[in-house]
C-alpha positions as CSV (number, residue, x, y, z in Angstrom):
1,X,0.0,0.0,0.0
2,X,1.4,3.3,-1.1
3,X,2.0,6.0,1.7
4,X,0.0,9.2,0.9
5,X,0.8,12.9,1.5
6,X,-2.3,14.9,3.2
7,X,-2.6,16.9,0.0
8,X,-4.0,14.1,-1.9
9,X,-5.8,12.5,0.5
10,X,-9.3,12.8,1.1
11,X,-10.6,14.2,4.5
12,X,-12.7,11.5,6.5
13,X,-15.4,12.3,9.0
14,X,-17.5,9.9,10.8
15,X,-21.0,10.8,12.3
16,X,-22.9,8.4,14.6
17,X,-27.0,8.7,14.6
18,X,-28.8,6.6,17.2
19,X,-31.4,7.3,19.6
20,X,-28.8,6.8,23.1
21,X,-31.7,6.0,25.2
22,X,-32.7,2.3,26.3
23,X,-35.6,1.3,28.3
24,X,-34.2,-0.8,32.1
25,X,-33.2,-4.4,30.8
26,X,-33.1,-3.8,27.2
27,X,-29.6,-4.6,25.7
28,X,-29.8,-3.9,21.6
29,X,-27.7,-0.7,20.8
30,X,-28.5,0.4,16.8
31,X,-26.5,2.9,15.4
32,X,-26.7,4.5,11.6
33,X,-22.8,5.5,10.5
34,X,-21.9,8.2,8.3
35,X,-18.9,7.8,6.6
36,X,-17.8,10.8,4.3
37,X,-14.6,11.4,2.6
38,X,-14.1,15.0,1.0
39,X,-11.6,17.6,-0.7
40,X,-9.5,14.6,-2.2
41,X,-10.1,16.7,-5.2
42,X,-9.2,14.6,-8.5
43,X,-12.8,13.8,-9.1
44,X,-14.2,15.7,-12.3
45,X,-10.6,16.9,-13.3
46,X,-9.9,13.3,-14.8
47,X,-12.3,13.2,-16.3
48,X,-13.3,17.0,-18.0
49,X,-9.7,16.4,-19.7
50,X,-8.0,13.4,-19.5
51,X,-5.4,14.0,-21.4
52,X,-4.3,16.9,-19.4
53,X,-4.2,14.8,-16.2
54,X,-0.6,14.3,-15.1
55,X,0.5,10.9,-13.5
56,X,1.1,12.4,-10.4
57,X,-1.6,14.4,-9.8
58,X,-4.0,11.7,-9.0
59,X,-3.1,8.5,-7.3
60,X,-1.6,5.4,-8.6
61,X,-3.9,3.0,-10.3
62,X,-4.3,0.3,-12.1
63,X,-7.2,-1.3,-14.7
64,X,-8.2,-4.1,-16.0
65,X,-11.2,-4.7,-18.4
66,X,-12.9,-8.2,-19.0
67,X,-15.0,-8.3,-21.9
68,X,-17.2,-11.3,-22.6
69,X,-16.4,-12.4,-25.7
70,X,-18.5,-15.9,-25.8
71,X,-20.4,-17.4,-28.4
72,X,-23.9,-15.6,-28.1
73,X,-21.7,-12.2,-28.3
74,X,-22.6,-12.4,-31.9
75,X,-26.2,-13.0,-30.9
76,X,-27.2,-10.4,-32.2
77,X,-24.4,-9.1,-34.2
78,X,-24.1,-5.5,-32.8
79,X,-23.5,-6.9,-29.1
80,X,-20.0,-7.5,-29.7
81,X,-19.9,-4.0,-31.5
82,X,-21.5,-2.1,-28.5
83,X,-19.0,-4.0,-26.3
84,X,-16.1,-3.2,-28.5
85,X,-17.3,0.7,-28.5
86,X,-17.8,0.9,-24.8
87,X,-14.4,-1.0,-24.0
88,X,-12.7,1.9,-26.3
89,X,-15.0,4.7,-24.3
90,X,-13.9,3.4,-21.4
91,X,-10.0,3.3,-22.8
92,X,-10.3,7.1,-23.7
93,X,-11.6,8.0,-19.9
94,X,-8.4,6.5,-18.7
95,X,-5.9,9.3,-17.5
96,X,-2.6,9.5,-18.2
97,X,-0.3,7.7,-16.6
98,X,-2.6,4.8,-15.0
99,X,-1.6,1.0,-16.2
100,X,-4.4,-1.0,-17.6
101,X,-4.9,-4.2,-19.7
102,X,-8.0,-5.6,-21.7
103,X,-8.6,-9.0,-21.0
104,X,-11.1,-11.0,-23.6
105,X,-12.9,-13.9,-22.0
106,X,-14.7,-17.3,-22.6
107,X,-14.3,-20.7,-21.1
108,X,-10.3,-19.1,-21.0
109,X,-9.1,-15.7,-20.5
110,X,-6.9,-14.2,-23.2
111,X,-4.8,-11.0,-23.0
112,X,-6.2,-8.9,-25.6
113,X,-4.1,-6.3,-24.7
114,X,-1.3,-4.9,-24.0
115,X,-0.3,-9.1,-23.7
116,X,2.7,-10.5,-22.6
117,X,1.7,-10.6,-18.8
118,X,2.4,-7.0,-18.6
119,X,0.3,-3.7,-17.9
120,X,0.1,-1.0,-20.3
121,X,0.7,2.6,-19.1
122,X,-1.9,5.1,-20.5
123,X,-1.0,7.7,-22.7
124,X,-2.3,9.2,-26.2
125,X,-0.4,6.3,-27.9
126,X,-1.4,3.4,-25.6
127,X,-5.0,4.3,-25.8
128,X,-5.0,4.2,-29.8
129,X,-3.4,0.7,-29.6
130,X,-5.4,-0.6,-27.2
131,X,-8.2,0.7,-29.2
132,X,-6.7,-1.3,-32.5
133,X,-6.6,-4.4,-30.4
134,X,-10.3,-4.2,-29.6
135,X,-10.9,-4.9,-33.5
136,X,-9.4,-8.4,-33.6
137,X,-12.4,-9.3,-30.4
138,X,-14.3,-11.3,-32.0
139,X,-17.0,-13.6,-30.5
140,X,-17.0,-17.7,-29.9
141,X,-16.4,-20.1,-27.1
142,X,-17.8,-20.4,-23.2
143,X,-17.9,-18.4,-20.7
144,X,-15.7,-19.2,-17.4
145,X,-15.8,-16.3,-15.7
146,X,-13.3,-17.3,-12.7
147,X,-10.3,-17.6,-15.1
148,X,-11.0,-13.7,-16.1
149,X,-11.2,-12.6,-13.0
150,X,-8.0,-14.7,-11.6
151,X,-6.4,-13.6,-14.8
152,X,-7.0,-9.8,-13.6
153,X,-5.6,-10.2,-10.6
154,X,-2.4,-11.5,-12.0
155,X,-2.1,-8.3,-14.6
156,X,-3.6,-5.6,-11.5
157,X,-1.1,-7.2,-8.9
158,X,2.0,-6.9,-11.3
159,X,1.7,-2.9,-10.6
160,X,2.8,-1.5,-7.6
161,X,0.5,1.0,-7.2
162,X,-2.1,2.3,-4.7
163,X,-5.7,1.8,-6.3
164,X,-6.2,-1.6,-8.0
165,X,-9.9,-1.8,-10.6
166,X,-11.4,-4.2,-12.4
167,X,-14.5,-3.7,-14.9
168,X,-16.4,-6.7,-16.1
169,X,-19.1,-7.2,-18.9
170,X,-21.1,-10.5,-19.3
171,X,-23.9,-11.4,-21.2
172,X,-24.0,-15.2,-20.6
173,X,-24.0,-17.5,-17.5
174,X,-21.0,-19.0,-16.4
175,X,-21.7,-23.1,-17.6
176,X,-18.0,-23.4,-18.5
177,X,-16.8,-23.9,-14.7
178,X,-18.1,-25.1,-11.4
179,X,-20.4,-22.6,-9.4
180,X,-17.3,-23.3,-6.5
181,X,-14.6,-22.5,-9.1
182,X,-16.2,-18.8,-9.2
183,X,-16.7,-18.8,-5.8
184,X,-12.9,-20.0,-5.2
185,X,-11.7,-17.3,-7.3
186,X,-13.8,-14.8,-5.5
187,X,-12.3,-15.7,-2.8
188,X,-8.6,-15.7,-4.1
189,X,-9.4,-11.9,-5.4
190,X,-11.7,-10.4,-2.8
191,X,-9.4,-7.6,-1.0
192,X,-7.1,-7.3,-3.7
193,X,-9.1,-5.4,-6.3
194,X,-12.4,-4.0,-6.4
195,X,-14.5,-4.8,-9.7
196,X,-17.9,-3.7,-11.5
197,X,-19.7,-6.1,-12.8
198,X,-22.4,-5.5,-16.0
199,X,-24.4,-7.7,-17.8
200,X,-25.8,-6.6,-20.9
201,X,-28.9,-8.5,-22.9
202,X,-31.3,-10.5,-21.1
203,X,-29.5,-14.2,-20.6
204,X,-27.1,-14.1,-17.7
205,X,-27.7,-15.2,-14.1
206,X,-28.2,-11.9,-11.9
207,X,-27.0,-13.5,-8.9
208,X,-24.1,-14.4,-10.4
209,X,-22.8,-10.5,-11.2
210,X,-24.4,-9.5,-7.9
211,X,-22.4,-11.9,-6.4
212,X,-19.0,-11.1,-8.1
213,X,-19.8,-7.0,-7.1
214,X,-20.4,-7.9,-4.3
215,X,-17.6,-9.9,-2.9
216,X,-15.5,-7.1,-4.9
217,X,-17.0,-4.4,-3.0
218,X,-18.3,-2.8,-6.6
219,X,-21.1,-2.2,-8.0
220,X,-23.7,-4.2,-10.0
221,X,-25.9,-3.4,-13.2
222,X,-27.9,-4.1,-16.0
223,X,-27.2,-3.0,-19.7
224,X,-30.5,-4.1,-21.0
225,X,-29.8,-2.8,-24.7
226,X,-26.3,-3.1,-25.7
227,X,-26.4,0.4,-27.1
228,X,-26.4,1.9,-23.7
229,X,-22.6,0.6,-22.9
230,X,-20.8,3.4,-23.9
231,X,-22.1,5.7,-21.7
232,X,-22.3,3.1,-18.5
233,X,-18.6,2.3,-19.3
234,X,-17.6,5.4,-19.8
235,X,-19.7,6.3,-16.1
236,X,-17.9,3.6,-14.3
237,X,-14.5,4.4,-15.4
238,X,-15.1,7.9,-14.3
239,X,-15.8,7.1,-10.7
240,X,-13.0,4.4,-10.8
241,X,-10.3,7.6,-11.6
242,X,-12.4,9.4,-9.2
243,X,-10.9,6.8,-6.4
244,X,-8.4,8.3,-4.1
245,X,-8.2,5.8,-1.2
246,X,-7.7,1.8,-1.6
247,X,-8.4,-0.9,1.2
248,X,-10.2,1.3,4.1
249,X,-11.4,-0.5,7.0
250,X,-14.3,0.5,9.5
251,X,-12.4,-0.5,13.0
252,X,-15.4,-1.3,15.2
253,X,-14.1,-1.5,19.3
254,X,-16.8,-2.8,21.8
255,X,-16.1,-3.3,25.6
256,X,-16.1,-6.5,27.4
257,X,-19.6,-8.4,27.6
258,X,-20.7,-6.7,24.6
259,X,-21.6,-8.9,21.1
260,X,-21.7,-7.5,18.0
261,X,-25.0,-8.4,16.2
262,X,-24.5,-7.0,12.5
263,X,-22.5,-4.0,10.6
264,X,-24.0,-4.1,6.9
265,X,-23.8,-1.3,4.7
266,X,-27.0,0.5,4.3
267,X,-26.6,3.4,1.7
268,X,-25.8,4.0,-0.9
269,X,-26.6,0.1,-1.6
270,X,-27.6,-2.8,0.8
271,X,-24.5,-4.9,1.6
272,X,-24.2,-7.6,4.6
273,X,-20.0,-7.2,5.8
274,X,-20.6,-8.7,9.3
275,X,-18.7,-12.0,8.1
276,X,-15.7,-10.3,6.7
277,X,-14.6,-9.1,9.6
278,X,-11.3,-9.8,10.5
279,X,-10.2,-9.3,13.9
280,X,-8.1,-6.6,15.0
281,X,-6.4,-6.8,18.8
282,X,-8.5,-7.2,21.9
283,X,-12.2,-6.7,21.3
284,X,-11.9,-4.8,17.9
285,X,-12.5,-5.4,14.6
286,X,-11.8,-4.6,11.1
287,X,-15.0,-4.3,8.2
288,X,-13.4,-4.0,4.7
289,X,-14.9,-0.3,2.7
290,X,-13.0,-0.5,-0.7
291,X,-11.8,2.2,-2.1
292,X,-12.7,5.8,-1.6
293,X,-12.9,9.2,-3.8
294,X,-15.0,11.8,-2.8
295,X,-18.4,10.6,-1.2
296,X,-20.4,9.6,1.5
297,X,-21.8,6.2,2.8
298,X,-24.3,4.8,5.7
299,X,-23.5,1.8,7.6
300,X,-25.5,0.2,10.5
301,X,-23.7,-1.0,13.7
302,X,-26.2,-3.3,15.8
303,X,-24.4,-4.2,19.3
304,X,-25.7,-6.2,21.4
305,X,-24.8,-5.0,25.7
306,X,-25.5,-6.6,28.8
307,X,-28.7,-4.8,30.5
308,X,-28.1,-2.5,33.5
309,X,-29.8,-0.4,36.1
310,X,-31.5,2.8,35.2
311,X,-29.6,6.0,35.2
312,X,-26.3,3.9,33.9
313,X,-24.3,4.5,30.7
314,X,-21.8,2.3,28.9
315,X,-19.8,3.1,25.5
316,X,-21.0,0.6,23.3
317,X,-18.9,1.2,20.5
318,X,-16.2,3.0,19.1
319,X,-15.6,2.9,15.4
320,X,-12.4,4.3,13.5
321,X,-11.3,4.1,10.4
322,X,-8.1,2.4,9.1
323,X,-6.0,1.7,6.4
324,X,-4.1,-1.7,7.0
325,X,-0.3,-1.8,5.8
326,X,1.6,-4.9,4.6
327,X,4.0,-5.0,7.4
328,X,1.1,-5.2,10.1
329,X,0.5,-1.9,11.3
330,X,-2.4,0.5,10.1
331,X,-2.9,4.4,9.0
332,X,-5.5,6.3,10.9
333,X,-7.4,8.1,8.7
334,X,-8.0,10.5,12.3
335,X,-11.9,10.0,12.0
336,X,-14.0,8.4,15.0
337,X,-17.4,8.2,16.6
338,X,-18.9,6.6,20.0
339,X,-22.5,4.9,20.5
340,X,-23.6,5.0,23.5
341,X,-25.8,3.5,25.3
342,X,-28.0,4.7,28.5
343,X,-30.7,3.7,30.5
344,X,-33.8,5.5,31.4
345,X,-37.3,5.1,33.2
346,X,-38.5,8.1,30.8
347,X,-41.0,5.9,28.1
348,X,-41.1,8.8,25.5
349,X,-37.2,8.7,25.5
350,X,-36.7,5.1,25.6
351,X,-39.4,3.9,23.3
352,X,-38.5,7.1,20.3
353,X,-37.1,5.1,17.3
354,X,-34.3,7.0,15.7
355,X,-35.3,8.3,12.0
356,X,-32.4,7.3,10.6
357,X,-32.4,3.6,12.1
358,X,-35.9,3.3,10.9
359,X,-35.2,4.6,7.6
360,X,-32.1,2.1,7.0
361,X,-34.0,-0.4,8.5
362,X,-36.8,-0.4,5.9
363,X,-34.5,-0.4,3.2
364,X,-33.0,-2.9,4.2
365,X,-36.2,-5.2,4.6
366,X,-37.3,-3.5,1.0
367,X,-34.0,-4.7,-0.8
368,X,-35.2,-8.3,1.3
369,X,-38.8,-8.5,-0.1
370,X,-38.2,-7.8,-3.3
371,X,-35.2,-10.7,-3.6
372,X,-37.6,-12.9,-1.9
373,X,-40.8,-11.8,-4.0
374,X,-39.3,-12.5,-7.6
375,X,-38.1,-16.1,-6.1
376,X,-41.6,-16.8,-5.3
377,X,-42.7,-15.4,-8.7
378,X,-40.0,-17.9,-10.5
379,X,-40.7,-20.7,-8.5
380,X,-44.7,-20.1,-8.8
381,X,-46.1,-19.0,-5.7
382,X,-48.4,-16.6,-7.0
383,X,-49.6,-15.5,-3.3
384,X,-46.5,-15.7,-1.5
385,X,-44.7,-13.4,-4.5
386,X,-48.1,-11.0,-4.1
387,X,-47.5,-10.6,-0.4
388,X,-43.7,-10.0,-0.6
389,X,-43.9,-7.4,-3.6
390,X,-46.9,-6.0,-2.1
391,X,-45.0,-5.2,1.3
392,X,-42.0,-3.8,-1.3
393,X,-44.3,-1.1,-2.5
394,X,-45.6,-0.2,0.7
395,X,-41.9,0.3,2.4
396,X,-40.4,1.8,-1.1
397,X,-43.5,4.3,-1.0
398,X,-43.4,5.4,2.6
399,X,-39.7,5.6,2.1
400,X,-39.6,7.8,-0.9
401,X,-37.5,5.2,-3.2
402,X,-38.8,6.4,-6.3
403,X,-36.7,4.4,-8.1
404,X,-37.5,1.1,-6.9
405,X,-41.5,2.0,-7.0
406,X,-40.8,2.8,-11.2
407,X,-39.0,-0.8,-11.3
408,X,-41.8,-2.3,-9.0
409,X,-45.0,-1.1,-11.3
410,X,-43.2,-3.4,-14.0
411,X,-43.9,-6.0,-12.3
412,X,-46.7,-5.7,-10.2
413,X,-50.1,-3.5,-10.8
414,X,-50.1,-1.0,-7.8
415,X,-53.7,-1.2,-6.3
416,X,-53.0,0.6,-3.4
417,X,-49.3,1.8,-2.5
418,X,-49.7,3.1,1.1
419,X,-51.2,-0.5,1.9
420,X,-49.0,-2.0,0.1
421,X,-52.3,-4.0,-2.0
422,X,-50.7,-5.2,-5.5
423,X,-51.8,-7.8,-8.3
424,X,-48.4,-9.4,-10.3
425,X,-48.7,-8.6,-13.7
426,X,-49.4,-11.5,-15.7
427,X,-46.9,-10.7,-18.4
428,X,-43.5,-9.1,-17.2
429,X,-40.7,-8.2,-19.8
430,X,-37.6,-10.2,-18.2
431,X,-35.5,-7.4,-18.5
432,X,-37.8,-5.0,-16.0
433,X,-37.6,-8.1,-13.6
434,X,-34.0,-8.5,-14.1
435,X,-33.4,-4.9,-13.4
436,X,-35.5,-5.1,-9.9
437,X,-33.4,-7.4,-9.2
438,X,-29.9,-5.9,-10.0
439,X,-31.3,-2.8,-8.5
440,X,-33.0,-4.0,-5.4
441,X,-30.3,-3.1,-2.9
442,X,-30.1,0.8,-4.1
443,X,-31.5,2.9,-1.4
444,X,-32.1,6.5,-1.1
445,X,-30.4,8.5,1.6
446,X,-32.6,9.6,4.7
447,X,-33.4,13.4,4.8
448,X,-31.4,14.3,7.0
């Protein structure tokens, strides 16, 4: 991990919502987290000219880009085409100076460019090769989507730099290798490069690139028309130069007789990191972030503390963040926040649910629901998918997700939204249900 000077840094602040206040002999702490990272300041300048960008001006980074290139990439022809374009869009939003590689996949990975087991360093003359090289893709073959991914770890780790990417398009499931082989190389990569996953058409497994975002810490999308890749590539590459910060860590301390219940990520998308915590000294802990540019993200800390006598108080947490280094020991990125815990006989204070814990909490039953509601539609319980995409309109309603309530009345006529009375369509394009799916762990922010 490369050291940082404070000028190109971003500034981290931590802010801790929670309503303090337990009834006597209740024991469940929940706390929302605000993370925010500001004034890193090489967001939008990479991007406006990226020509202009000089190498050191933003921080060390490295890209790789796995384009499917099975069989039904020809199916239809301009597939291939659009991913050929967008791979080229993406090329052109590089800035100067950061290493990068194309990587063509099907049941093997192939370097497409710039080969040789090497990265290729971005400049004017680079990019224009690279962009030569995406003319001999061409498509045939399987799709093994472990060997890309292992492949891109060899290529991102062969850099010694301080931000590691990957960007991945499929359009197909991955039938040329065991469901454990992905999982294996998930495994192998996780923590050592983030990647966003895409898959464009209609025929590939949306657990599968939820799954691969996920355990990536990236994001996860649908290109439903291939002539929308462009822009989406061009999007993600943007927000990859936008990264500043690789490999931070939430450092959650709780005293002694204290259990911590869950920390999942709550904002700006739904994602479950109590098992990858890795511990971290006495009673601490470490929750991997990814990497950071500019932005802000909510987090929810349940703790679990032994009950006590009114008019006590504990500290139920402390949370810090952290950088880890290779030899050991970690940078403090100076930002930290306390959840307390106190007990009181007053009702209105004890029993007052905390907007923001309420808010987080709903979204994260929404993203649930909906998961569990197009299961039930696939597997044919008609009532069991009613009442679970019924209670998904009601919570993305009350909640303001406007979003998810447009991808919701694809799939389900809305009857009544505030009780949450639905019928399910009885024909649903697959690509709106697809993209409920993708989409179901966006949330919107509280107003704060």
């Amino acid at each position: 991990m490369a050291n940082f000077s404070k000028s190109n840094v971003p500034q981290f602040s931590v802010d801790v919502y929670q309503n303090e206040y337990l009834p006597e002999g209740a024991g469940e702490v929940n706390a929302i987290v605000t993370v925010t990272a500001t004034g890193g300041g090489t967001i939008g300048s990479a991007v406006s000219a990226p020509h202009l960008f000089s190498p050191g001006r933003g921080p060390s980074a490295a890209v790789a880009i796995m384009v499917d290139c099975s069989g039904s990439m020809d199916y239809p022809a301009t597939k291939m085409r659009n991913a050929r374009d967008a791979t080229a869009a993406a090329i052109d939003t590089l800035r100067d100076g950061v290493h990068f590689a194309v990587i063509g996949g099907t049941h093997v990975a192939k370097e497409v460019y710039p080969g040789g087991g090497t990265l290729a360093v971005a400049d004017a003359t680079t990019r224009e090769q690279a962009k030569k090289a995406l003319r001999s893709l061409s498509a045939g073959g399987g799709t093994a989507i472990g060997t890309w991914l292992k492949l891109a770890d060899r290529l991102l780790s062969s850099a010694d730099v301080a931000i590691r990417h990957g960007i991945l398009l499929t359009d197909g499931r991955n039938e040329h290798e065991a469901p454990q082989d992905l999982k294996a190389a998930l495994d192998a990569c996780a923590g050592r490069f983030t990647c966003d996953a895409r898959g464009v058409g209609t025929d590939w497994e949306v657990k599968e690139v939820t799954a691969i975002a996920s355990a990536l810490l990236g994001t996860a999308d649908i290109v439903a028309d291939p002539a929308g890749l462009a822009a989406d590539f061009t999007q993600m590459m943007e927000t990859a130069m936008g990264k500043e910060v690789a490999d931070v860590s939430l450092r959650l301390w709780t005293p002694v007789g204290t259990t911590v219940k869950f920390l999942k990520q709550v904002a700006p998308t739904v994602e479950e990191l109590t098992g990858r915590r890795t511990e971290a000294g006495p009673r601490a802990g470490d929750y991997p972030l990814g990497s950071w540019g500019d932005e802000s993200r909510d987090y929810h800390v349940c703790v679990e503390v032994p009950a006590a006598n009114i008019g006590q108080e504990m500290l139920a947490a402390r949370i810090s963040l952290v950088i880890p280094q290779p030899d050991g020991t970690v940078q403090n990125l100076g930002a930290q926040g306390l959840v307390r815990a106190v007990w009181t006989d007053d009702m209105v204070a004890s029993t007052s649910i905390n907007p923001q814990v309420a808010h987080y909490t709903g979204q994260a039953e929404l993203a649930q629901v909906i998961q569990q509601g197009l299961d039930l539609r696939k597997s044919g319980d008609i009532d069991g998918a009613t009442a679970k995409l019924g209670r998904a309109v009601q919570l993305a309603s009350a909640s303001g997700n406007a979003d998810t309530a447009k991808l919701l009345a694809k799939v389900v006529d809305v009857v009544d939204a505030a009780t949450g009375t639905v019928r399910l369509k009885a024909k649903v394009e697959e690509a709106d249900e697809m993209t409920l799916e993708t989409r179901s762990t966006k949330t919107v922010r509280v107003k704060k």
